[in-house]
C-alpha positions as CSV (number, residue, x, y, z in Angstrom):
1,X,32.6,43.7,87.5
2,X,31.9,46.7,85.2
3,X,35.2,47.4,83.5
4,X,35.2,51.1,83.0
5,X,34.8,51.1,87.3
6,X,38.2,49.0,87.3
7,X,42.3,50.1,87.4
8,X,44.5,48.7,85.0
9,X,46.2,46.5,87.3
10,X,42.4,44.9,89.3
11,X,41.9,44.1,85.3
12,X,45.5,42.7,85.2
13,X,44.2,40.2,88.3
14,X,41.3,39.6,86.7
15,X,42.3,38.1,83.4
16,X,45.1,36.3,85.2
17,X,42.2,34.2,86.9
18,X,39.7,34.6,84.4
19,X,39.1,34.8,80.3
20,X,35.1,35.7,79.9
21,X,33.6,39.0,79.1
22,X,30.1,39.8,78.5
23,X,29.3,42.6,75.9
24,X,25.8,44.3,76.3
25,X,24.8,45.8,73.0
26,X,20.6,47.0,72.4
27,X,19.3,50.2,69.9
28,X,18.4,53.6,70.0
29,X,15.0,53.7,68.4
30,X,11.5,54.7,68.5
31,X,9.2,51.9,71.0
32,X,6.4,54.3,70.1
33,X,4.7,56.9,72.1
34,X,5.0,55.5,75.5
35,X,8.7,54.1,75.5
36,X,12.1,55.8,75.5
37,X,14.3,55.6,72.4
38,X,16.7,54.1,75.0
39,X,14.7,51.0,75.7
40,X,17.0,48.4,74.1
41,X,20.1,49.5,75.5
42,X,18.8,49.7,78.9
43,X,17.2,46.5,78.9
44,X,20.6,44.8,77.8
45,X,23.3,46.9,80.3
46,X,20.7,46.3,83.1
47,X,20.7,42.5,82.2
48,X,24.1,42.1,81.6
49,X,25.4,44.4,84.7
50,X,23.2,42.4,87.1
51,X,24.3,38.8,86.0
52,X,27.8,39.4,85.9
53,X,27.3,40.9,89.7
54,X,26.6,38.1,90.6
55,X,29.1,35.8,88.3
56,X,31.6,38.4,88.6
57,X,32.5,38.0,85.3
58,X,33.4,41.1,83.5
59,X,31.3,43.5,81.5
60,X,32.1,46.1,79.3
61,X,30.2,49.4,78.0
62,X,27.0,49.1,76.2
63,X,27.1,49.5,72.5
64,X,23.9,51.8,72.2
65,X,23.3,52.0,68.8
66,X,22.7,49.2,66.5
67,X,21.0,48.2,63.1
68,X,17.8,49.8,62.8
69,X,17.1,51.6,59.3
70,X,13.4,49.5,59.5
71,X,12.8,52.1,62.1
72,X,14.3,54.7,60.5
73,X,10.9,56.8,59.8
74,X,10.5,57.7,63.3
75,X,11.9,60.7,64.8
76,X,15.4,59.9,66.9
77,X,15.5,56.6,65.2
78,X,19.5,56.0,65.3
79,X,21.1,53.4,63.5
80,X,24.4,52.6,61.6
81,X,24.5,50.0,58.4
82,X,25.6,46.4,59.4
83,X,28.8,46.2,57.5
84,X,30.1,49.3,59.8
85,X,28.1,47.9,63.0
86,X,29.1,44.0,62.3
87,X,32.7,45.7,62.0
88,X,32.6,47.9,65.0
89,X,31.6,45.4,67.2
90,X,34.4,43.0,65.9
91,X,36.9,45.9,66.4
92,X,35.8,46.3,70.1
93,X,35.7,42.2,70.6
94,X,39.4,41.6,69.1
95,X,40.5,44.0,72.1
96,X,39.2,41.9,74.6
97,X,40.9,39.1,73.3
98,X,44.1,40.9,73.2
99,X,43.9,41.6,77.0
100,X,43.4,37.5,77.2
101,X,39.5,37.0,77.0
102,X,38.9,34.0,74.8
103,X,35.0,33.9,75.3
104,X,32.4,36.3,74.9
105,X,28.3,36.9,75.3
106,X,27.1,39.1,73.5
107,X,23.7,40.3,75.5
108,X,21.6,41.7,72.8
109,X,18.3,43.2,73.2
110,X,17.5,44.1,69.9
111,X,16.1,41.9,67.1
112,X,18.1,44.0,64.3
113,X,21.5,42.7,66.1
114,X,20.5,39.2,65.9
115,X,22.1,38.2,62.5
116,X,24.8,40.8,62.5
117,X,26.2,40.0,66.2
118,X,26.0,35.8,64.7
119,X,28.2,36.8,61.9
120,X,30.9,38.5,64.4
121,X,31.2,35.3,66.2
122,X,31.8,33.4,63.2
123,X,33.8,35.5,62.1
124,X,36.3,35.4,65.7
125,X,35.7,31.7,66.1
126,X,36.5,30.4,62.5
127,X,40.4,32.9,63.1
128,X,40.9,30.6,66.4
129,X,40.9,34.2,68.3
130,X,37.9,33.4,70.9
131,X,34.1,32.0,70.6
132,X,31.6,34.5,70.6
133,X,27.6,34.0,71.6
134,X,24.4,35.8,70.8
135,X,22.5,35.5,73.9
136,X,18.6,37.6,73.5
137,X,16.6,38.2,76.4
138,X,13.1,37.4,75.7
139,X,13.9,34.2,73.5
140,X,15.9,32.8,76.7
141,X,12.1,32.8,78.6
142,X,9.6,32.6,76.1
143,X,7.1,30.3,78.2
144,X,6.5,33.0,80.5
145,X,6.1,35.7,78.2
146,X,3.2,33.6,76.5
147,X,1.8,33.3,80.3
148,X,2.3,36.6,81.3
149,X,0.7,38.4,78.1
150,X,-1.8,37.4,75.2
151,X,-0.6,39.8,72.6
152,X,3.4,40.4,73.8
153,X,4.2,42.1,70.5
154,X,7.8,41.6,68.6
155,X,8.6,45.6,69.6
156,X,6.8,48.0,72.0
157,X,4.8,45.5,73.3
158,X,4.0,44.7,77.0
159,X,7.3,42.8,77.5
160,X,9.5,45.3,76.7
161,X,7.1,47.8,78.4
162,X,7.1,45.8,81.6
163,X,10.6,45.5,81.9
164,X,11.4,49.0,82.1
165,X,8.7,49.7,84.0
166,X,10.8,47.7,86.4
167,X,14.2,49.0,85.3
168,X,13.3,53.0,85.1
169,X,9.8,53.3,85.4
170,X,9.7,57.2,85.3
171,X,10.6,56.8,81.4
172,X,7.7,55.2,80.7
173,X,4.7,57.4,79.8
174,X,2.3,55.5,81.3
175,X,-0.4,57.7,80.0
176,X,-0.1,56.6,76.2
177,X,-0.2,53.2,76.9
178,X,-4.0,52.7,75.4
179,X,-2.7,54.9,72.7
180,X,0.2,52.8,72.2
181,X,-2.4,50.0,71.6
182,X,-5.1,52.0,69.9
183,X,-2.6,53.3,67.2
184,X,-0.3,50.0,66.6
185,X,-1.2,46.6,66.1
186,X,-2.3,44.2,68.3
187,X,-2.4,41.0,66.8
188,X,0.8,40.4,64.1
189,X,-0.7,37.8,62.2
190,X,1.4,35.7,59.9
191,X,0.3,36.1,56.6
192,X,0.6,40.0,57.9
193,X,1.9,41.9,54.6
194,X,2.8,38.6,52.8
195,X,1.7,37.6,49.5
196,X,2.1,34.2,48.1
197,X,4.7,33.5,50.8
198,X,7.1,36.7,50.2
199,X,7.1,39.2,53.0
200,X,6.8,42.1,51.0
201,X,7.7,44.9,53.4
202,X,10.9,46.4,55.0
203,X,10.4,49.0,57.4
204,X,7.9,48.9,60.3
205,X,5.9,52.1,59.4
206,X,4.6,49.2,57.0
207,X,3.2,47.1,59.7
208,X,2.2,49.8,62.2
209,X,1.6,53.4,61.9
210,X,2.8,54.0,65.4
211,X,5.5,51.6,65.6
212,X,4.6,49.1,67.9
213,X,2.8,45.6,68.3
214,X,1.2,43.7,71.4
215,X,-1.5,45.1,74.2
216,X,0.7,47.6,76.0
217,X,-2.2,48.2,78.9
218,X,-1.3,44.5,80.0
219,X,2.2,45.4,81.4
220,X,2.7,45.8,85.4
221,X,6.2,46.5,87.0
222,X,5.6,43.4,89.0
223,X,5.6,41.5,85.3
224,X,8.6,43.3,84.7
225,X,10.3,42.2,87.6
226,X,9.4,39.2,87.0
227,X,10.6,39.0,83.4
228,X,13.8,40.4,84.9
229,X,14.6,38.0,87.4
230,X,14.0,34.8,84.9
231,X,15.8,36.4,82.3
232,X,19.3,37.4,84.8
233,X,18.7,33.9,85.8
234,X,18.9,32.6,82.5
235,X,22.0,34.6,81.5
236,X,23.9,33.7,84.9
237,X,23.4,29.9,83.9
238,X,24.8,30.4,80.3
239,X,27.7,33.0,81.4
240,X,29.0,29.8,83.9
241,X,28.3,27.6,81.4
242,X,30.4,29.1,78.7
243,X,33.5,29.8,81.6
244,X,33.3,26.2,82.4
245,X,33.9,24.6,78.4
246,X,37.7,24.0,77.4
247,X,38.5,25.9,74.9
248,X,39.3,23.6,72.4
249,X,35.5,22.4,72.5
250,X,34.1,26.0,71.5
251,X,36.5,26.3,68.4
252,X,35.4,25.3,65.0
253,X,35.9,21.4,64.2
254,X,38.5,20.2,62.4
255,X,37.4,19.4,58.4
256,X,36.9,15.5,58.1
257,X,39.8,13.3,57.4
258,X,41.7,13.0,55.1
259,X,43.1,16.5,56.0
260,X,43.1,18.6,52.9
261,X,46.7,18.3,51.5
262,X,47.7,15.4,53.1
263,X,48.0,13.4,50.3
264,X,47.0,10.5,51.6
C-alpha cells in the first residue's frame, strides 16, 4: 500500500488495523559510466513497493538523497551531511508515529545510510516512540551474490548492475560495461589503501578512478531477477516478523535492578 496512492480516511482504516510502515531511502550518485545516478533509490522503492504488495503493509515515499560526500567528485553526485540527513529522516519517522505507527524498516540501499539510519533508530527506540530497523538489500542474500558473481564489487558492480537491469533496464548503458570494468577496480583487496592497519582514504576517487568496483560484464537481467526475487523474499519475512513482536519486546530493556533511585 503506497501511501501517497491513499485518502486520508483508507489510511485512517489502515492504522486502526495496523501500526507498521516501511520507509525506502537509497542515493543519488555516480555508479560510474554505465549506471544511473538513480540506482540506489530505485533499487530500494522497487524493493520496498513490491514486498509491502504483498504484506500490505504500508510504504511511504523514497528518500532519494542520502550521505554521499565520498562520492562527491563525480558529476551529479548529490548528497546532504549526516547530521541534517540523520535529522530529516527522524523528522519524517516521528510523523508516522504520530498517525499511530510504532514500527518501522527502513529499506536502505546505500552503504552511506548504514550508520546514520542505525542512529535514527536509536534514537526513536531509546524515547519509547517506536522501534526502527535498518534492513540492506544485498547483506540480507549474500550467499547468492558470492554464487552468482566472482568480483560483485561494494558499488557499481555486477549486483547492483543486474538488478536494474531487471528493474529498468533501458537505464543501463549496456555498452560501457567493459569500460566500467577496464577503468575501475576489479578486485578490492583488503590491505587496498591501508597502511599499518589505518585505512587511509575517504573518498572513492581514491580507490577507483571511475568509481566503481567488481566485473560489470558478468551481470544478466536474469541475475537480477533473481537477486530481486530473494531479496523481496527476504524483506517480506522480516516486515511479518517485526508486525508480529509485542511491543514491549522491541523497546529498550529496562536498566538492571536496583532501579536507579530506588534507594534500596
Amino acid at each position: 500500500m503506497y501511501i501517497a496512492d491513499q485518502t486520508w480516511p483508507e489510511l485512517g482504516n489502515y492504522v486502526a488495523a495496523e501500526s507498521l510502515a516501511v520507509v525506502p531511502l537509497g542515493s543519488t550518485e555516480q555508479h560510474g559510466p554505465h549506471l544511473p545516478l538513480a540506482t540506489d533509490h530505485l533499487i530500494a522503492e522497487s524493493l520496498a513497493r513490491a514486498a509491502t504488495d504483498r504484506t500490505g503493509h504500508l510504504c511511504t515515499p523514497t528518500v532519494n538523497v542520502g550521505v554521499s560526500p565520498h562520492h562527491r567528485q563525480f558529476h551529479g553526485t548529490m548528497w546532504v551531511d549526516p547530521p541534517q540527513f540523520r535529522d530529516y529522516v527522524e523528522s519524517m519517522t516521528r510523523n508516522l508515529a504520530y498517525h499511530g505507527i510504532d514500527r518501522v524498516v527502513f529499506v536502505n540501499a546505500h552503504g552511506g545510510n548504514v550508520q546514520h539510519l542505525r542512529e535514527v533508530g536509536r534514537r526513536l527506540r531509546d524515547d519509547g516512540t517506536m522501534y526502527a530497523i535498518e534492513w540492506m538489500w544485498d547483506e540480507s542474500i549474500p550467499d547468492l551474490v558470492t554464487d552468482l558473481f566472482d568480483h560483485p564489487g561494494p558499488h557499481g558492480g555486477p549486483k547492483e548492475t543486474a538488478m536494474i537491469m531487471h528493474i529498468a533496464r533501458d537505464l543501463v548503458r549496456e555498452d560501457r560495461l567493459d569500460d566500467a570494468r577496464d577503468g575501475g577496480v576489479v578486485d578490492l583487496s583488503s590491505d587496498h589503501l591501508r597502511e599499518h592497519g589505518a585505512r587511509t582514504f575517504y573518498d572513492a576517487i581514491e580507490n577507483s578512478e571511475n568509481g566503481v568496483f567488481g566485473d560489470q560484464t558478468d551481470a544478466t537481467p536474469e541475475a537480477g531477477a533473481e537477486l530481486f526475487e530473494a531479496a523481496t523474499d527476504q524483506l517480506v519475512h522480516l516486515i511479518e516478523w517485526l508486525d508480529a513482536q509485542p511491543r514491549d519486546a522491541l523497546m529498550a530493556p529496562a536498566h538492571v535492578d536496583p532501579q536507579p533511585g530506588e534507594r534500596r
